[in-house]
Every structure is written in structure tokens, then in C-alpha cells.
C-alpha positions as CSV (number, residue, x, y, z in Angstrom):
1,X,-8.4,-24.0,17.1
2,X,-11.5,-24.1,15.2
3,X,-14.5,-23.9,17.5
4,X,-17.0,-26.4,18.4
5,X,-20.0,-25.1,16.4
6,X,-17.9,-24.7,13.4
7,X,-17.4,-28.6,13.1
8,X,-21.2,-29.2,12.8
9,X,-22.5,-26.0,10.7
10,X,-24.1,-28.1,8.1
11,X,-26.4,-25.1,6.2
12,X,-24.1,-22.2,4.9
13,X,-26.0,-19.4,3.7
14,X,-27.3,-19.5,0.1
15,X,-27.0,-16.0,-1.5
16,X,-29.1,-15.3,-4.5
17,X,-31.5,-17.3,-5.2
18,X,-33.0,-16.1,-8.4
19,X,-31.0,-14.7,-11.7
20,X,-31.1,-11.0,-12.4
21,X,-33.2,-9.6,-14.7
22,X,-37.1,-10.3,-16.4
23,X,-38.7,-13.5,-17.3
24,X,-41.7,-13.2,-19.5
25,X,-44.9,-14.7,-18.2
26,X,-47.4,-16.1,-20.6
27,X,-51.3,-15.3,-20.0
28,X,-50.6,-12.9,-17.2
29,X,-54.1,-11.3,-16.3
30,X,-54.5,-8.0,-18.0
31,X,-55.6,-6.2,-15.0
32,X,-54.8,-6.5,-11.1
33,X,-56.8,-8.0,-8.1
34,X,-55.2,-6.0,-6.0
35,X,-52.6,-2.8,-6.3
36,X,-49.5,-4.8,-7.3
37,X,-45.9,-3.8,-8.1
38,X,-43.7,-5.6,-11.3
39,X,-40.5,-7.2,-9.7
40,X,-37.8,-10.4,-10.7
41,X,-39.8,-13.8,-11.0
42,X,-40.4,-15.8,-8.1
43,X,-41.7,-19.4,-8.2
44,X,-45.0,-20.6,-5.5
45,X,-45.9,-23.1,-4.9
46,X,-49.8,-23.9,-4.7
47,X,-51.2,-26.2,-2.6
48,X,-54.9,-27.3,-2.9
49,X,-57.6,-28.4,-0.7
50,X,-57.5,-31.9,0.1
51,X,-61.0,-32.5,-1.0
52,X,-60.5,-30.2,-4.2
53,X,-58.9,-30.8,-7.6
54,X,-56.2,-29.1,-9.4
55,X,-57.1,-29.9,-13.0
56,X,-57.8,-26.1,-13.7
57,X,-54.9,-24.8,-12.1
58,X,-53.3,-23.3,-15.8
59,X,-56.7,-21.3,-15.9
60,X,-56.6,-20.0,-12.0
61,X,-52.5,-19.1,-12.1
62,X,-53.2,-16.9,-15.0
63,X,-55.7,-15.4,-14.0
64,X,-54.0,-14.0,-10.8
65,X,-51.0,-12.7,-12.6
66,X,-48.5,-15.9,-13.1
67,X,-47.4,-18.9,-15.3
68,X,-48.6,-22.5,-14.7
69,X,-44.8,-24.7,-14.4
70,X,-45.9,-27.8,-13.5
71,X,-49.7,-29.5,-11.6
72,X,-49.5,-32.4,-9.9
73,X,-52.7,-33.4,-9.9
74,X,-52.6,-36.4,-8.1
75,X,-52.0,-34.7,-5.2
76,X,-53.3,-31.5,-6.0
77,X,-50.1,-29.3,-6.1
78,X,-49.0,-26.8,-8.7
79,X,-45.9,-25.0,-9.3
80,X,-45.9,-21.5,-10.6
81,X,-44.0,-18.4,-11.2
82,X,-44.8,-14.5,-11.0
83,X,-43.1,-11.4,-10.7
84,X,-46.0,-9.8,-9.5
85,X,-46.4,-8.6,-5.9
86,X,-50.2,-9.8,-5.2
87,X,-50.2,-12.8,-6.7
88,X,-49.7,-15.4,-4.3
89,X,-52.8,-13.3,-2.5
90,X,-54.9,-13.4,-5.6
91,X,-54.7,-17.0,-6.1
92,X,-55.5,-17.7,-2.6
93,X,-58.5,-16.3,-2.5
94,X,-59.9,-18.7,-4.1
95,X,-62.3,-21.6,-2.4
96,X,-60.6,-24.5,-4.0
97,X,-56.8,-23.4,-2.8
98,X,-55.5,-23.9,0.8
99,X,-52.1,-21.9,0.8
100,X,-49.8,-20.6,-1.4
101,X,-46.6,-19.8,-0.5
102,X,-43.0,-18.5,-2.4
103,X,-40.2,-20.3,-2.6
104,X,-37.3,-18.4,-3.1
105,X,-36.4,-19.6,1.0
106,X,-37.3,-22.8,0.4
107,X,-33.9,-24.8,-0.4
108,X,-31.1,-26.1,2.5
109,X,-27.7,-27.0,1.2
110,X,-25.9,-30.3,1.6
111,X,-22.5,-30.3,3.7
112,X,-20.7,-33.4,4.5
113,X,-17.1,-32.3,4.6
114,X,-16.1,-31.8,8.5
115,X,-13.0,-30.3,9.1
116,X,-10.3,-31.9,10.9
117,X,-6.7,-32.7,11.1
118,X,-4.7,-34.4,8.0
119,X,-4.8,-38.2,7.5
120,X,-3.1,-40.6,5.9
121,X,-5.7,-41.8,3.1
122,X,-3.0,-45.0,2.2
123,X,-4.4,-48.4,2.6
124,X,-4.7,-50.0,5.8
125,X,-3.6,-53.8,6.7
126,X,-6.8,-55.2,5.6
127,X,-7.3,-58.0,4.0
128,X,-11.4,-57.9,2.6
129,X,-13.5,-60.2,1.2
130,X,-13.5,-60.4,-2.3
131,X,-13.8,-57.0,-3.8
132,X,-12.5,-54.6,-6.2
133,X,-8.7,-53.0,-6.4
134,X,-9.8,-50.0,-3.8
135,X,-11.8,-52.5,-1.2
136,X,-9.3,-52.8,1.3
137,X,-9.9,-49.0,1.9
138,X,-13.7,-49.7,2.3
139,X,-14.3,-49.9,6.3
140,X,-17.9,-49.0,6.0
141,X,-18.6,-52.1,4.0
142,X,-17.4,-54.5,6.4
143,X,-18.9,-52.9,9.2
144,X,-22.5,-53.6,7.9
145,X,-21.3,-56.9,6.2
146,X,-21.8,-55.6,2.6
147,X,-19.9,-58.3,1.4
148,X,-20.6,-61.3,2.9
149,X,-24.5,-60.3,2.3
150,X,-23.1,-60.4,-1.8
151,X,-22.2,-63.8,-1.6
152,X,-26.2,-64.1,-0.9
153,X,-27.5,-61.9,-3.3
154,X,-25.6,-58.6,-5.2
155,X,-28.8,-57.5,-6.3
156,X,-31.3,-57.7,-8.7
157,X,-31.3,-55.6,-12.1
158,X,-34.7,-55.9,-11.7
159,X,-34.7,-53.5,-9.0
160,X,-34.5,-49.9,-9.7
161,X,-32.9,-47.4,-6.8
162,X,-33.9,-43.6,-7.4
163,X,-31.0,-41.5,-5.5
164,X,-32.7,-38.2,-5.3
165,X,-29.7,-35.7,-5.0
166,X,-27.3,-33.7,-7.2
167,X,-27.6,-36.2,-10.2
168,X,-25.1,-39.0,-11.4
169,X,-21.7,-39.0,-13.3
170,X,-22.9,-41.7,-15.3
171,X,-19.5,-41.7,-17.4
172,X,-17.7,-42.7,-13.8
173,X,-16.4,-46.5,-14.7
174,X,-17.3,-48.3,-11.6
175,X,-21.1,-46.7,-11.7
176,X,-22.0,-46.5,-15.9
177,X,-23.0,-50.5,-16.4
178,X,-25.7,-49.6,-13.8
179,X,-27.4,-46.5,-14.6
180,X,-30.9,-46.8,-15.6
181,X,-31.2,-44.2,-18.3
182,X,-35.0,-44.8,-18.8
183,X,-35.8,-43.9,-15.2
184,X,-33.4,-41.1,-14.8
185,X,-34.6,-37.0,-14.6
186,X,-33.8,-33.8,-13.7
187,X,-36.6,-32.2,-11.4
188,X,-34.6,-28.5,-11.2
189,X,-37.1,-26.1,-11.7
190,X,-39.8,-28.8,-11.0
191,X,-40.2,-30.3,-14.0
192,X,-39.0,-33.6,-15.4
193,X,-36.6,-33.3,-17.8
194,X,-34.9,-37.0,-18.9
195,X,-32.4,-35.8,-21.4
196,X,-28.9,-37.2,-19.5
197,X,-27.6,-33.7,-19.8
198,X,-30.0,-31.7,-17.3
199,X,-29.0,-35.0,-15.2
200,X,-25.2,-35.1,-15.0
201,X,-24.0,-34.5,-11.6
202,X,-22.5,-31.1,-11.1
203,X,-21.5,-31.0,-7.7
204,X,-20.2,-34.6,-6.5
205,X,-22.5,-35.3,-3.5
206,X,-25.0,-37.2,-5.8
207,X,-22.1,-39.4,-7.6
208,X,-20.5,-40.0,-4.0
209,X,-24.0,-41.6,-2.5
210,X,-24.6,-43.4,-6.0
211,X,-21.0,-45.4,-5.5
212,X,-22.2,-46.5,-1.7
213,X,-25.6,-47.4,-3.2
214,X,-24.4,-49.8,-6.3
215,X,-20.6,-49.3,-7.0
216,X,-20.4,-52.3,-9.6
217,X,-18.5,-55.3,-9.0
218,X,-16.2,-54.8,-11.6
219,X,-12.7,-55.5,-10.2
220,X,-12.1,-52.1,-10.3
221,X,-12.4,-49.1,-7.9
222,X,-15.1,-49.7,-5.2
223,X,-17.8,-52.0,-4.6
224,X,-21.5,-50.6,-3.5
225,X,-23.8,-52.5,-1.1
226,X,-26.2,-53.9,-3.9
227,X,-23.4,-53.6,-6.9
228,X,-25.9,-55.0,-9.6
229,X,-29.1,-52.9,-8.8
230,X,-29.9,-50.4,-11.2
231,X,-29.6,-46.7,-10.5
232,X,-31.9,-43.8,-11.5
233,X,-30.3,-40.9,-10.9
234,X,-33.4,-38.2,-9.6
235,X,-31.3,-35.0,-9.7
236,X,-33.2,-32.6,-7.0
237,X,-30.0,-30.2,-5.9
238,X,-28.3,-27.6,-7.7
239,X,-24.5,-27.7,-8.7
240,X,-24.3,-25.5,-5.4
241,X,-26.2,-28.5,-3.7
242,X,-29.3,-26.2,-2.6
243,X,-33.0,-28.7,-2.7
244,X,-36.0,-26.7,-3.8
245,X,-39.1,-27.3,-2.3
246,X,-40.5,-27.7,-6.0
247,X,-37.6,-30.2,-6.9
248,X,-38.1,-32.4,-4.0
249,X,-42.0,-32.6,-4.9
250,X,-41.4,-33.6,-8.6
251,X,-38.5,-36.0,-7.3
252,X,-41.1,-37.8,-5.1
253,X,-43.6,-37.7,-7.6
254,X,-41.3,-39.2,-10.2
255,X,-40.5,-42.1,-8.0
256,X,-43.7,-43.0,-7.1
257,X,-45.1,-42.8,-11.2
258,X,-41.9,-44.9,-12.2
259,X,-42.5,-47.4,-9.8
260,X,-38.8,-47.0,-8.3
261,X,-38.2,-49.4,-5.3
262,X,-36.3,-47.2,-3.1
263,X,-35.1,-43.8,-3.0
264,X,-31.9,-42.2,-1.0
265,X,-32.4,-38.6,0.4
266,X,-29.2,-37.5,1.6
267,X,-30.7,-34.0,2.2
268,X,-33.2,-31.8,4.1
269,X,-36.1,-30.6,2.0
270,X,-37.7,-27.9,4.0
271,X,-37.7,-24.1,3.7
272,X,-36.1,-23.8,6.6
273,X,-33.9,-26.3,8.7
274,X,-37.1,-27.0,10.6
275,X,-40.1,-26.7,8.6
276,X,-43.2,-25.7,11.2
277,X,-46.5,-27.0,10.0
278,X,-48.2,-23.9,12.0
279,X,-46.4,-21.2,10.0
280,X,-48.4,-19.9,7.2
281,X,-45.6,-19.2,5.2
282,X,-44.0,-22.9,5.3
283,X,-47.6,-24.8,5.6
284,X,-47.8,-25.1,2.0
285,X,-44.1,-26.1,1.1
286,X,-44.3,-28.8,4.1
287,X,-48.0,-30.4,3.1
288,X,-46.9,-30.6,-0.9
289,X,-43.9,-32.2,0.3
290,X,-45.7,-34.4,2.7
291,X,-48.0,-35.3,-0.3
292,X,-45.8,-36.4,-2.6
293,X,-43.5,-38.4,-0.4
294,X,-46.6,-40.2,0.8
295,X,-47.6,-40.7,-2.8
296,X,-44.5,-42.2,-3.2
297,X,-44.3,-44.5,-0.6
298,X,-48.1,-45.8,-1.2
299,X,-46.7,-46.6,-4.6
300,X,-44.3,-49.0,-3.4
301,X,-41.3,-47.1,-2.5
302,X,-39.2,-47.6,0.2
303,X,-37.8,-43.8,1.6
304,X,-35.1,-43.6,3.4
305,X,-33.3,-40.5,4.6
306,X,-30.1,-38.7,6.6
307,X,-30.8,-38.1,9.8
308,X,-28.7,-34.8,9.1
309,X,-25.5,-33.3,10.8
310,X,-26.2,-30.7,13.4
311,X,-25.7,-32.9,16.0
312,X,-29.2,-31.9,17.6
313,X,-32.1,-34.0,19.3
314,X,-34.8,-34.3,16.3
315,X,-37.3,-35.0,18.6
316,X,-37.1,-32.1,21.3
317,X,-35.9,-29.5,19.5
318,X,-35.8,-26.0,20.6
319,X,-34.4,-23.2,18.5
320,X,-33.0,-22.8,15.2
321,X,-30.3,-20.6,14.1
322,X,-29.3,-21.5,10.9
323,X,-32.5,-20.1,8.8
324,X,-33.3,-18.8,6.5
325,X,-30.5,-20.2,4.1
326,X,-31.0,-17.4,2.1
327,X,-30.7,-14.0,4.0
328,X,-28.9,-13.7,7.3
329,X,-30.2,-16.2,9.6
330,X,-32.2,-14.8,12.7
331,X,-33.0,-17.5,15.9
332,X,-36.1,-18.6,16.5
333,X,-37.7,-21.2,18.9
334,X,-38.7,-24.1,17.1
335,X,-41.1,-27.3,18.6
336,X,-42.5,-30.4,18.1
337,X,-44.8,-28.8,15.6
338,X,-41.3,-28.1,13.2
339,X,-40.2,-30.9,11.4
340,X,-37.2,-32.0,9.5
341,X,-38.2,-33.2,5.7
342,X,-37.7,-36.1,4.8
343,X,-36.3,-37.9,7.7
344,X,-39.5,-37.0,9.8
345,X,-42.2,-38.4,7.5
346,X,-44.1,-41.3,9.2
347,X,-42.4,-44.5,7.1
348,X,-39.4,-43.0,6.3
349,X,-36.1,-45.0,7.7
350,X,-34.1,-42.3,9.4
351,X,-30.6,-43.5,9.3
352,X,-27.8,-41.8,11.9
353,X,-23.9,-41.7,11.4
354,X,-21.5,-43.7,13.2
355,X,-17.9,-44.2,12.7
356,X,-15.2,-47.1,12.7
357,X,-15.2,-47.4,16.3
358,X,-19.0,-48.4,16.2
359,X,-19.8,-44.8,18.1
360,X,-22.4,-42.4,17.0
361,X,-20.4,-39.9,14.8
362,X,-19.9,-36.7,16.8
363,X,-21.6,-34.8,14.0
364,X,-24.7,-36.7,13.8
365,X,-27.9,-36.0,14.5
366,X,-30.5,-38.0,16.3
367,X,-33.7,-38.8,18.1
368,X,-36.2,-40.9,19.8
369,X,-38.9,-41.7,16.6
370,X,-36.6,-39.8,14.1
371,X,-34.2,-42.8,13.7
372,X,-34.9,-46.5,12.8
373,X,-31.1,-47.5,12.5
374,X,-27.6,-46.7,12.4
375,X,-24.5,-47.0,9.1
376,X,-21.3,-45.3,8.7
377,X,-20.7,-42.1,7.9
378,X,-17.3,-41.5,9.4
379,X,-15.8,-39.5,11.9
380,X,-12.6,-37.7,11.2
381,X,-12.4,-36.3,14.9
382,X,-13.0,-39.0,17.6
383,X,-12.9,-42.5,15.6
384,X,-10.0,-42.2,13.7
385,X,-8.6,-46.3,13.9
386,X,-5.5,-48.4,11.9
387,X,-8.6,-49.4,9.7
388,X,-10.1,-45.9,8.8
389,X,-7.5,-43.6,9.2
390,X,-9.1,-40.7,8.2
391,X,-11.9,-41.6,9.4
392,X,-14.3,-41.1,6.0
393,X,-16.3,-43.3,3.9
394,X,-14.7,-43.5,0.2
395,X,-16.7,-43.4,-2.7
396,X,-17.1,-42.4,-6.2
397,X,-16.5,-38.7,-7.1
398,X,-16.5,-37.1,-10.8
399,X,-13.3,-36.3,-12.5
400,X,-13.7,-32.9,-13.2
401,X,-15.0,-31.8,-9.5
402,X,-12.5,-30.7,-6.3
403,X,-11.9,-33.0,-3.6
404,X,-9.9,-32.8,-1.0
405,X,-8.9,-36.3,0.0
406,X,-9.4,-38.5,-3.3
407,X,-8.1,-41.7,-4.5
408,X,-7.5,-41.6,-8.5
409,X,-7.5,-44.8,-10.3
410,X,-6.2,-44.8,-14.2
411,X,-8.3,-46.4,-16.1
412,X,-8.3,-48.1,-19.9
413,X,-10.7,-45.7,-21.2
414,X,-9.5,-42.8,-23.2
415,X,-12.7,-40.6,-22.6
416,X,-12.2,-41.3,-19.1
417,X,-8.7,-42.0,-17.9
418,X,-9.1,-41.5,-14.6
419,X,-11.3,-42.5,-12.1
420,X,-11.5,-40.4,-9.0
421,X,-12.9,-41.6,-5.4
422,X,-13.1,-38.9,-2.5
423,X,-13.3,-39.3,1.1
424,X,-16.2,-37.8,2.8
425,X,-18.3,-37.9,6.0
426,X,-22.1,-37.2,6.9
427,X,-25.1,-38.9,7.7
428,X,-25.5,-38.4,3.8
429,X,-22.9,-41.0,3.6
430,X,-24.7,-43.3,6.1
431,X,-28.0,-43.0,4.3
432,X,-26.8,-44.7,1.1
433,X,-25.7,-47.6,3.0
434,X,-29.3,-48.6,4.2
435,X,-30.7,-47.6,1.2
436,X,-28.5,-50.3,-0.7
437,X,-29.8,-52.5,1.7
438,X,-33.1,-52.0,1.0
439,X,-32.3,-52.5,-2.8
440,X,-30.8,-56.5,-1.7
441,X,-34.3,-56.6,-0.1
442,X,-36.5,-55.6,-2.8
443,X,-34.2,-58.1,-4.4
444,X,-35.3,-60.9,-2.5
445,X,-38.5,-60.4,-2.5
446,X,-39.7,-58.3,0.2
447,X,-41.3,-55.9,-1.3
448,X,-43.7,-53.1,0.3
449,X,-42.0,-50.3,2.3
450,X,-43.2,-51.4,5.7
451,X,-41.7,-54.6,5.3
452,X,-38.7,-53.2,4.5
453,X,-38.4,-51.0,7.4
454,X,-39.0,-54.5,9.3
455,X,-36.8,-56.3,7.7
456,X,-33.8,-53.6,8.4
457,X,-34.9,-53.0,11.9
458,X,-35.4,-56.6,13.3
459,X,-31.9,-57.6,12.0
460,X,-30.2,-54.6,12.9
461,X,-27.1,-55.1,15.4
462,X,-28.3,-53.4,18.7
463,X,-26.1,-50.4,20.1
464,X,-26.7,-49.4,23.4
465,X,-26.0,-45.8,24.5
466,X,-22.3,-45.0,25.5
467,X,-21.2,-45.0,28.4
468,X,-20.9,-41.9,30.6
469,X,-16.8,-42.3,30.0
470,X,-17.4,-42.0,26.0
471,X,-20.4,-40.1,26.3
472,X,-17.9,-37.4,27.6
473,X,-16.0,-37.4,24.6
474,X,-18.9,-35.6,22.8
475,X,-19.0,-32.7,25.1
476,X,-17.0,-30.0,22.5
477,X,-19.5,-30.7,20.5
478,X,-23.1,-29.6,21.6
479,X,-25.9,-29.2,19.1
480,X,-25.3,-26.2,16.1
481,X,-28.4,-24.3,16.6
482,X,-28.7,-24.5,20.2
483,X,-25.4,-25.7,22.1
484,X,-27.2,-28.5,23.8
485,X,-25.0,-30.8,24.8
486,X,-25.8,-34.5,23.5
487,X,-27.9,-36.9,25.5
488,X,-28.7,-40.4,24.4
489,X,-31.6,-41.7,25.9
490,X,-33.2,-45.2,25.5
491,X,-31.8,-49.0,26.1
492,X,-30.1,-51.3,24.1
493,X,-33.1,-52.6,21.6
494,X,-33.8,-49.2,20.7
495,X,-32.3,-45.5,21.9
496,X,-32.4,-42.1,20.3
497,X,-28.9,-42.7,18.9
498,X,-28.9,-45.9,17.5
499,X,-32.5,-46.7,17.2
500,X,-32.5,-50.2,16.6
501,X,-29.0,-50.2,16.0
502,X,-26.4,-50.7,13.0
503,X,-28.0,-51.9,9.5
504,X,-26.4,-55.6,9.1
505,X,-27.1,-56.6,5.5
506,X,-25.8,-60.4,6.2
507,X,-28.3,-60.3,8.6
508,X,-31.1,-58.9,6.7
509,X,-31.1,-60.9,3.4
510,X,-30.0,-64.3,5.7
């Protein structure tokens, strides 16, 4: 039997971060600050002052022994590289610089897929509202009334949704009439890069959260929660699905220049799992990240993020034993002062999992501030039901990637005869279900962020905490990184499960 921690190990370890051998570095000063030793590129991230300007930051990287990638100038961060050994301490000694920092730690890998027994993945009894050939298999949707909200509003093409993740398949039938090719980009490496190539999806997590988001309405395949938004794929993860701190910030930054409406982040951002604002190594990585989701949201954007799936209390946490992703992990305690990016930015929606049983999802995470609602995720262990019963959330996959529990539909076109769906579970499945949300929001006129949040949280459907009975049900499975078991706390209009309680998007655009 596969122990309890095992279900909810989200992180696995990254390996090598960096490719073997030299990368030249233009304008590289001719002659050290300090004694320094020649080794494999690493990329920094530089964070200014907040009353200082990084306009000259090409002039001060070079001059302490690296190559200027990217500046940010609006919120005065810059993205280097350097395979010298002094120069993150050369370029903080200057006055205008607060902390510079590497990054070669800085990235956390998405996991959704839980194991758990087999499943039937056939059809259940279910009659939906109108939908497309593969609806009956779409739990999730009815759950949040997805498609009774569509006979309201399906969304605007006016209204642009950035899914910041592992890119889009934008071939993928039931998602190509709505990508927006204009606003689309890869930030790998942290620079923007629009050509649709660098933006194809490589791994399947991005293309999965894309089809919850806006699936067209096309009688074919699945159906998304705002089918006729448009949607910029922001690719910020890897083909391994790793999130570089340098990534994330030109993701943000992106979204917040292209006047995107609202963003998905069905990912952690942080160099480590928690990401502690006291450490000097992380400050700099945390505050540019902080920056640039801010800029974003000040820009109009709505943010919303996974709450993530170590089944953990957010807001009292106490060790962490999953970092760094890189290297072998080593336990440390961890407070209030670490952080979880982006779920635990002020005005971000943190959305938990729950499953078809309307039960917080046994891999979820949670916590009292750290979550504004709940949406399905799926649970393949304790809400397996006639009407899910696998217990996953189906959703668009690319052809050419593995999955384990797919759907293939054939399909009229010859470049792509098949269309492939795959069963997964995670709060990065529930996130894309609020998101869409948002999107029928934006679409009806409420605009700003905060109103958003409102809008979402006032018409949620309350959840109060289980009972002690179910409650007991979660007790195999206690928090990864510090076997706690898992308390909900809170009553019925708001608890540190639920928060407010399950996104309704009938409700919201009524």
C-alpha cells in the first residue's frame, strides 16, 4: 500500500538546473572586484531599491562581471547571468541595489496526478445541459453551474484570459478558434518571446487548464467555463513543468503591459515551497515577484491562483521538507514570515480543491486568508461517485504527450486527427475554474480586480466544515511536509477550507 505522504508529494526534486558547458558573456569587466573563480552560467536576479531606478542596470551588470537579460524598469528588476563567483557580491555593493540573489533554486514543479486505484473513465448516466459530444463526462461544470451561467453570457471575445503555465496546444480543435496569438509569449529565460513556437505547450499541464478556462462551444469535445473568451497562452514552466523565478516575473509583467483581464496560476513561484521574506537569499526572488504581480493587478488584472496540493494549513505553517527542489531537500522550520507565491499575494483569489461529493479534496491545501473560494479538482481517493467515477476533472490534453487516463476523439482534420482529453486532479485543476469565471465577469462588465474578487465571493455557495464523522476520513492523509493532521476551522460564511465556499458562475453573472 502506498503511504500517506506519497499521495500528496506535490514537488519532486528537479536535478540539473543549468546545461553543461560555457556561455559567453558580453562586456564582462576586464578585471575583478573581488578574487573570483570562472564556473557554468547562472542567472540573478537583481532587485533595486524601491526609491531607485534601474534604467542603468546594462552598465552596472557589466561592470560586475555579467550580462544584462532582461530590466524591468517599471518595477526596478533586472535579470542577469554570470559564471563568475563574485558577482552577485559586486553588484550589490552598490547604493542603488537592494539584493541580488541566484536563481538556479528558484523554480517548483507542477504535479497534479495523484495515484490511486483504476476507474472506469466511461460515461456516466448523465444527461447535461447543452454541451459538446464529451459533456456528459464534465462533473465539474455542473457543479459550479458552468452551463446554465452560458445561457447568460459564454463570454466575451473582447476579454482576453492570460494562463500563465506550460504554454498552449493551440492546434488542439476544441481550444485553436480562441487563442489570441497577438497576446501570446514565452517568458522562459525571462524574456518575451511571441513567436508561437517558443509558446507551444510541451508538457500538457498548460493545455489541460486552457480547456477548463475556454474549451470552445463547438459541439465537439469539451466545453470551458467562458467558451468564447480569448486565450493568451503566457508560457512560464518548462516541458519538465519547473517555474523560474525570472519567468513568473516577465509573465506578470506581460499581463499587466498587455492589459490581460485575468490570469490562471496553476503553480507555486517561489524558490522554495515557502518563500521567507527574512532570508537573504530568497528576499530578492519574493519582492520582484511581489512587484510584478502587483504591477499586474494595478493594471487591471484579476489573479487568481491554486491553493496547491500538500494538503497543509497556509496560514500556520511550520516546517518544510520538500526544498530545495533542486538538491536533496533538508527540513527546516518555516513561519508566518514564508509565503506561498502567488496564492499568498494580497488580491489574489486563492481557490482550493474539492471533489464530486462537494468535500474539500483530500489533497488540497488550505487556510484561513489564503483561500477566497472553493472549485473542483477531483478526488480519486475519497469522492469517487456514479457521476465522476474516477474522480478527475477532464480536459484538453495535446496529442503527442502521455496520459494515463485520456479520452480520444477523431476528428475531421487531417493535421490533427485526433483529439486527446486526459483526466487529472489538483487545485491546478480547480484554479481554472474560477478563473473562467472571472473571464464571464470581465464580460459583463465588472471590471477591476477587487470587484471581481467580490463578485466571486458574495455569490459563492457556502460550505461549512465537515463534520467530525467525514472529517475523520482525512486522517491518512496529514500534511506532506509536516504530517499534521487536517483541521478546518471557521463557520459556514467563511472557514479555512472553503473560504467563502464553492464558485457558482450562475450565481455570479445572475
Amino acid at each position: 500500500m502506498v503511504g500517506p505522504h506519497s499521495f500528496v508529494r506535490a514537488l519532486p526534486r528537479l536535478g540539473s538546473l543549468l546545461a553543461a558547458g560555457s556561455v559567453a558573456l558580453v562586456g564582462v569587466a576586464t578585471g575583478p572586484v573581488h578574487a573570483a573563480t570562472i564556473g557554468s552560467v547562472q542567472s540573478y536576479m537583481v532587485l533595486y531599491k524601491s526609491d531607485a531606478s534601474s534604467q542603468n542596470a546594462a552598465a552596472q551588470v557589466q561592470d560586475a562581471g555579467g550580462a544584462l537579460v532582461y530590466n524591468y524598469e517599471q518595477i526596478g528588476v533586472a535579470i542577469a547571468k554570470s559564471n563568475r563567483s563574485d558577482f552577485a557580491s559586486n553588484l550589490q555593493s552598490a547604493s542603488n541595489i537592494d539584493s541580488v540573489t541566484a536563481t538556479a533554486q528558484g523554480a517548483t514543479r507542477v504535479k497534479n496526478d495523484q495515484p490511486d486505484a483504476n476507474g472506469s473513465d466511461t460515461a456516466p448516466a448523465v444527461t447535461p445541459a447543452p454541451g459538446d459530444s464529451l459533456s456528459a463526462l464534465q462533473w465539474d461544470m455542473r457543479q459550479i453551474h458552468a452551463f446554465e451561467a452560458q445561457s447568460i453570457t459564454s463570454g466575451s471575445p473582447s476579454v482576453i484570459v492570460g494562463d500563465i503555465d506550460t504554454g498552449v496546444d493551440y492546434l488542439h480543435p476544441d481550444l485553436a478558434q480562441n487563442i489570441d496569438f497577438t497576446d501570446s509569449v514565452s517568458c522562459i529565460g525571462g524574456t518575451p518571446i511571441t513567436a508561437p513556437a517558443a509558446w507551444k505547450d510541451d508538457n500538457g499541464h498548460g493545455t489541460h487548464t486552457a480547456g477548463t478556462i475556454a474549451a470552445a462551444r463547438n459541439g465537439f469535445g469539451v466545453v470551458g467555463v467562458a467558451p468564447n473568451v480569448k486565450l493568451a497562452a503566457i508560457k512560464a514552466g518548462d516541458s519538465a513543468g519547473f517555474f523560474f523565478p525570472e519567468a513568473v516575473v516577465c509573465a506578470f509583467m506581460w499581463a499587466g503591459n498587455h492589459h490581460i483581464n485575468v490570469t490562471n496560476n496553476s503553480y507555486f513561484a517561489d524558490p522554495f515551497l515557502f518563500n521567507c521574506k527574512n532570508d537573504p537569499t530568497q528576499f530578492a526572488i519574493w519582492k520582484a515577484e511581489d512587484r510584478a504581480i502587483r504591477f499586474a493587478m494595478q493594471n487591471g488584472t484579476t489573479v487568481v491562483a491554486a491553493e496547491g496540493n500538500q494538503a497543509d494549513d497556509l496560514a500556520h505553517p511550520t516546517q518544510d521538507v520538500t526544498s530545495p527542489d533542486n538538491t536533496t531537500p533538508v527540513a527546516r522550520p518555516v513561519t508566518n514570515a514564508c509565503v506561498v507565491i502567488p496564492v499568498e499575494i494580497p488580491g489574489v483569489i486563492g481557490v482550493t480543491a474539492d471533489g464530486n461529493l462537494r468535500q474539500k479534496s483530500f489533497y488540497s491545501s488550505y487556510g484561513v486568508g489564503t483561500v477566497q473560494v472553493v472549485a473542483p479538482g477531483g478526488d480519486s481517493i475519497l469522492q469517487k461517485t456514479a457521476e465522476a467515477p474516477n474522480g478527475r476533472v477532464l480536459s484538453t490534453w495535446p496529442a503527442d504527450k502521455a496520459c494515463t487516463r485520456s479520452v480520444k476523439e477523431p476528428t475531421a482534420d487531417p493535421t490533427y486527427p485526433t483529439a486527446v482529453y486526459c483526466y487529472l486532479q489538483g487545485t491546478s485543476m480547480a484554479s481554472p475554474h474560477v478563473a473562467g469565471v472571472a473571464a464571464l465577469l470581465v464580460s459583463i462588465g465588472v471590471i477591476r480586480p477587487g470587484a471581481v474578487q467580490a463578485r466571486i465571493d458574495n455569490t459563492a455557495d457556502n460550505m461549512p466544515c465537515p463534520s467530525a464523522e467525514v472529517l475523520a476520513e482525512y486522517a491518512l492523509f496529514p500534511a506532506t511536509d509536516n504530517g499534521a493532521p487536517q483541521q478546518c476551522t471557521g463557520g459556514a460564511g467563511y472557514n479555512s477550507w472553503y473560504g467563502h465556499g464553492q464558485v457558482n458562475a450562475l450565481a455570479a453573472v445572475s
